[in-house]
Rosetta silent file (secondary structure, phi, psi, omega in degrees, C-alpha in Angstrom):
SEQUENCE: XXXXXXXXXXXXXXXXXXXXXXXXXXXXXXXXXXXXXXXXXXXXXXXXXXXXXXXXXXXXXXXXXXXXXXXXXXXXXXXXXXXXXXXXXXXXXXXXXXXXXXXXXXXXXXXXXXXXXXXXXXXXX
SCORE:     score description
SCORE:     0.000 S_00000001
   1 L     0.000  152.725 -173.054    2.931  -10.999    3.290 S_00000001
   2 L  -166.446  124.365 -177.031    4.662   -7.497    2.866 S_00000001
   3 E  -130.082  148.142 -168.618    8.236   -7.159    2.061 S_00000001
   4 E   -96.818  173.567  170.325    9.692   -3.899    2.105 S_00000001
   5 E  -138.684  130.391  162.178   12.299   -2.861   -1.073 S_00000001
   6 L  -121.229  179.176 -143.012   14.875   -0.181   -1.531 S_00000001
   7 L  -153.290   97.372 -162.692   16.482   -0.746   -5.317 S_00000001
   8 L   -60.769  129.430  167.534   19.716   -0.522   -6.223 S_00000001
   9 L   105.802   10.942  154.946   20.261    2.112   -9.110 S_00000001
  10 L  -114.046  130.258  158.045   17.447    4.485   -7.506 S_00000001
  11 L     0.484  113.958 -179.396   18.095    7.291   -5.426 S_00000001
  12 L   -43.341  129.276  148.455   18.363    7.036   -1.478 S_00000001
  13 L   -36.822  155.756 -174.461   15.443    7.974    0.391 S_00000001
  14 L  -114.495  -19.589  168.648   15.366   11.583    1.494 S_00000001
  15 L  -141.006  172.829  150.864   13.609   10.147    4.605 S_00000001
  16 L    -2.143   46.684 -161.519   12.592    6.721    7.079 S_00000001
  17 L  -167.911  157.999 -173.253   11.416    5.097    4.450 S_00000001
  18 L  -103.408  179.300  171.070   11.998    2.321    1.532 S_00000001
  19 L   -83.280   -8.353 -166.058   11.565    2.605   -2.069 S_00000001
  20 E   167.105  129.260  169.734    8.465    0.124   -2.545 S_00000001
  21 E  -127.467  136.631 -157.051    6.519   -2.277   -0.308 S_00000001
  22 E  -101.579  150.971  171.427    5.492   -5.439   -2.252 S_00000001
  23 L  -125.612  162.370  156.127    2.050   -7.243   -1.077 S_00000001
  24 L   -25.090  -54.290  177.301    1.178  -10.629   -2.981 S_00000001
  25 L  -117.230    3.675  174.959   -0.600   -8.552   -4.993 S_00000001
  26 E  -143.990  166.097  176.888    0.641   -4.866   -5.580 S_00000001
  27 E  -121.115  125.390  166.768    3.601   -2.929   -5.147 S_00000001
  28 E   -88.819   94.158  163.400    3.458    0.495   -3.467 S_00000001
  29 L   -35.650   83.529 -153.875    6.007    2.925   -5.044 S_00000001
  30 L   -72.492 -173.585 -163.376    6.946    5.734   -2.455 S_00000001
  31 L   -91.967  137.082  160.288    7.014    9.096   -4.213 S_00000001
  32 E   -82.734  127.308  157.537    9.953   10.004   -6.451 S_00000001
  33 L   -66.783  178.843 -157.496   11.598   13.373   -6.399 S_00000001
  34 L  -110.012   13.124 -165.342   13.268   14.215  -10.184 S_00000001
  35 L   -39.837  146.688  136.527   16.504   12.673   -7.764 S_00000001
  36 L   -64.567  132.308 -160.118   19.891   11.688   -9.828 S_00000001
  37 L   -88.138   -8.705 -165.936   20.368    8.189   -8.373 S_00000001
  38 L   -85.203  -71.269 -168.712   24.718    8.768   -8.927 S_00000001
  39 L   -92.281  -24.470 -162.151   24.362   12.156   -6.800 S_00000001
  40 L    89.289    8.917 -165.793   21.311   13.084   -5.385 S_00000001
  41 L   -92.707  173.225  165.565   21.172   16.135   -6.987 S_00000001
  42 L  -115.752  175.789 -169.970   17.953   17.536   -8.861 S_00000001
  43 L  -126.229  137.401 -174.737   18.287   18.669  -12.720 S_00000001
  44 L   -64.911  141.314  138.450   17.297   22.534  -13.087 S_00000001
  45 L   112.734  142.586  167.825   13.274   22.659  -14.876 S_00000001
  46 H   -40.791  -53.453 -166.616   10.059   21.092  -14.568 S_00000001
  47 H   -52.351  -67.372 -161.938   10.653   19.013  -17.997 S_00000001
  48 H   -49.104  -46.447  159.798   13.766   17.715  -16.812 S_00000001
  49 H   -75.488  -27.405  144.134   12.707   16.621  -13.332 S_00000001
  50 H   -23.061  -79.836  177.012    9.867   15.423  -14.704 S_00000001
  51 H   -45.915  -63.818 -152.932   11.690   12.763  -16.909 S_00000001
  52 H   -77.911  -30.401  171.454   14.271   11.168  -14.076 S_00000001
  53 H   -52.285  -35.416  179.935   11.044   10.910  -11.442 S_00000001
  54 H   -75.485  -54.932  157.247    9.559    8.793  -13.942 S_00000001
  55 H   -45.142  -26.025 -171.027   12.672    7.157  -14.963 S_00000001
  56 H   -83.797  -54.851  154.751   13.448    6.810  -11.176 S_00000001
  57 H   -12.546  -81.372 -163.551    9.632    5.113  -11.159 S_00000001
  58 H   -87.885   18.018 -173.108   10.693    2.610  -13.343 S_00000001
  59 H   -81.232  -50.800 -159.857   14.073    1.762  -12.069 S_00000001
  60 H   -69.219  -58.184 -157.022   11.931    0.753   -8.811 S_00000001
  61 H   -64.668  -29.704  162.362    8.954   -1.074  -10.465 S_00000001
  62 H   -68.248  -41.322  177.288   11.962   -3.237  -12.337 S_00000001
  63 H   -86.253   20.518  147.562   13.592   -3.969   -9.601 S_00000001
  64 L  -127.719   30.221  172.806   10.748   -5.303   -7.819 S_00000001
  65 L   108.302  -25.611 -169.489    9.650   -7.356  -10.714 S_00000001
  66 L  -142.963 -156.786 -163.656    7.352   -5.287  -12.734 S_00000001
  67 L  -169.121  174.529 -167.671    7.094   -2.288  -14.792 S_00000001
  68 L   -43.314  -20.742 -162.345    5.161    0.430  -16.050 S_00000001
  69 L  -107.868   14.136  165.633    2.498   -1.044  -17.902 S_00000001
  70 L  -106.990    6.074 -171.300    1.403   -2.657  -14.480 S_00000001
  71 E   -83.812  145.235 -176.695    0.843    0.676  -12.601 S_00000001
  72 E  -108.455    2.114 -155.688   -3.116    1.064  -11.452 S_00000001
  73 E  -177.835  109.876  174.569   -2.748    4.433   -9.854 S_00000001
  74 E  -106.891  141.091  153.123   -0.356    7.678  -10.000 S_00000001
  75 E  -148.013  137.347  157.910   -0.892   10.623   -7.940 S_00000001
  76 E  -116.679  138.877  178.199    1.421   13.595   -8.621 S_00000001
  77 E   -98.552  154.612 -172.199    2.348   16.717   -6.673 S_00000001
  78 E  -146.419  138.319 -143.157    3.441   19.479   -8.199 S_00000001
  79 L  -101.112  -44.464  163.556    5.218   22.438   -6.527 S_00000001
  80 L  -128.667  102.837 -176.481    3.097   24.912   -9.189 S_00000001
  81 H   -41.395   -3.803  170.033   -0.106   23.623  -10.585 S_00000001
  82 H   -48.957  -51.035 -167.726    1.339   25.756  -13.786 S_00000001
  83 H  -115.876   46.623  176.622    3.295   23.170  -15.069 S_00000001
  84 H   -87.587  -63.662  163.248    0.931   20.187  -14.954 S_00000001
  85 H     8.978  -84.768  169.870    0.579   20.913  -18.832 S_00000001
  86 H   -45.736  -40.192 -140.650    4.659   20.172  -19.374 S_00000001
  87 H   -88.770  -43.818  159.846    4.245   17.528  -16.923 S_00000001
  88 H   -28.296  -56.579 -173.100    1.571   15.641  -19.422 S_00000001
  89 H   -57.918  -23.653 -148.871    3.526   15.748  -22.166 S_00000001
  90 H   -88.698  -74.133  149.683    6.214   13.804  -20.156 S_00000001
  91 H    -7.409  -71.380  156.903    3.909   11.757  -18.828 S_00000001
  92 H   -46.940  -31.144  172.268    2.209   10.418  -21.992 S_00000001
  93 H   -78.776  -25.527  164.119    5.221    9.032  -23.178 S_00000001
  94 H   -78.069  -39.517 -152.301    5.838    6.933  -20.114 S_00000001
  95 L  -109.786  112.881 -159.646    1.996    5.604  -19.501 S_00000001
  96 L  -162.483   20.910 -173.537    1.317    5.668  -23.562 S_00000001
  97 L  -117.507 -115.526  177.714   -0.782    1.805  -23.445 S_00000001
  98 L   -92.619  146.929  173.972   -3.630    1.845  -20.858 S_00000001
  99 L  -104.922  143.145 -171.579   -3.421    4.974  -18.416 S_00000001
 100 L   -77.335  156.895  167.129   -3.425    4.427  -14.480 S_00000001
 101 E   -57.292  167.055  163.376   -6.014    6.292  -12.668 S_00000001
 102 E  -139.226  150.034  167.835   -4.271    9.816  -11.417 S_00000001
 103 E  -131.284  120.672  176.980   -4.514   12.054   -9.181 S_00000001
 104 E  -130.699  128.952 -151.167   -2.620   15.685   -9.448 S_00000001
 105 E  -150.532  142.084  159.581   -2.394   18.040   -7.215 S_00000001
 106 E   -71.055  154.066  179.928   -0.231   21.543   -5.917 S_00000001
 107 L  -147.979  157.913 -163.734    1.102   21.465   -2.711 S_00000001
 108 L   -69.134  -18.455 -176.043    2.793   24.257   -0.816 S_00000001
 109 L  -171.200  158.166  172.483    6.809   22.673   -1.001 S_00000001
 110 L  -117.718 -170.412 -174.537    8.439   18.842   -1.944 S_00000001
 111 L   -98.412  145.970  165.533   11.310   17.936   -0.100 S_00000001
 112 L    72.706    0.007  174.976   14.746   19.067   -1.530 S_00000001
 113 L    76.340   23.898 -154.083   13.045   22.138   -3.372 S_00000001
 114 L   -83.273  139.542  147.797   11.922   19.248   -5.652 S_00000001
 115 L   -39.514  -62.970 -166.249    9.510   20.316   -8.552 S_00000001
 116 E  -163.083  138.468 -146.045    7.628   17.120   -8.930 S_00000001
 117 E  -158.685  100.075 -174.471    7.178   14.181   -6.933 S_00000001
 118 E  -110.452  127.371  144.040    5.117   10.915   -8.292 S_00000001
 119 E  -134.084  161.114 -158.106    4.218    7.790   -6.685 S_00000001
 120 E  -127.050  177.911 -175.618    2.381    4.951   -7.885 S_00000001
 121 E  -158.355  127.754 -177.190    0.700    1.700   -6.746 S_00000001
 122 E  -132.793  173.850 -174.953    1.092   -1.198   -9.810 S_00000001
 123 E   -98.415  137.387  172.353   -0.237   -4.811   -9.577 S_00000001
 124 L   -59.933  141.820 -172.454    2.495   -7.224   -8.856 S_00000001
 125 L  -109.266    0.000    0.000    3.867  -10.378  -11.655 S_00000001
């Protein structure tokens, strides 16, 4: 079974796509931009974008049932491998139990001039 989700009180997609597709047993999290879910806008700074992608993260993983401390797997992109540092700090304070595997990596542009862009895969309740 596979039900797609988009999640009221997260950001629209920027493309074709849903916010999360639930399996029996996991939920796949498509990647968050640092979006404002009211406007769409991004917040100026790594830190700052940082925070509402994660925050945007768990808007989705609640509204499909689960929540942070069920994610198995992050991978983040990052628009300058510079500010994976800042991006830790951020980080630790959301995943701050057991930590999901990760994967982080630069990439040449996000969508939207975006910063930072996470998505996750958590086990389903």
């Amino acid at each position: 079974m596979k039900q797609s989700i988009n999640v009221p009180g997260a950001p629209a997609a920027v493309g074709p796509y849903v916010h999360a597709v639930k399996t029996d047993n996991f939920i796949f999290i498509s990647g968050q931009l640092g979006l404002h879910p009211s406007d769409g806008t991004l917040p100026k700074g790594i830190k700052d974008q940082t925070v509402q992608s994660l925050e945007n993260l768990k808007t989705i993983l609640e509204g499909c049932g689960s929540d942070l401390d069920h994610v198995i797997k992050t991978s983040i992109f990052l628009a300058d491998i510079a500010d994976f540092a800042q991006v830790n700090e951020i980080y630790a304070k959301y995943f701050c139990h057991e930590v999901p595997a990760r994967s982080c990596v630069e990439v040449a542009n996000l969508p939207k001039g975006g910063l930072v862009e996470i998505e996750a895969i958590a086990i389903a309740k």
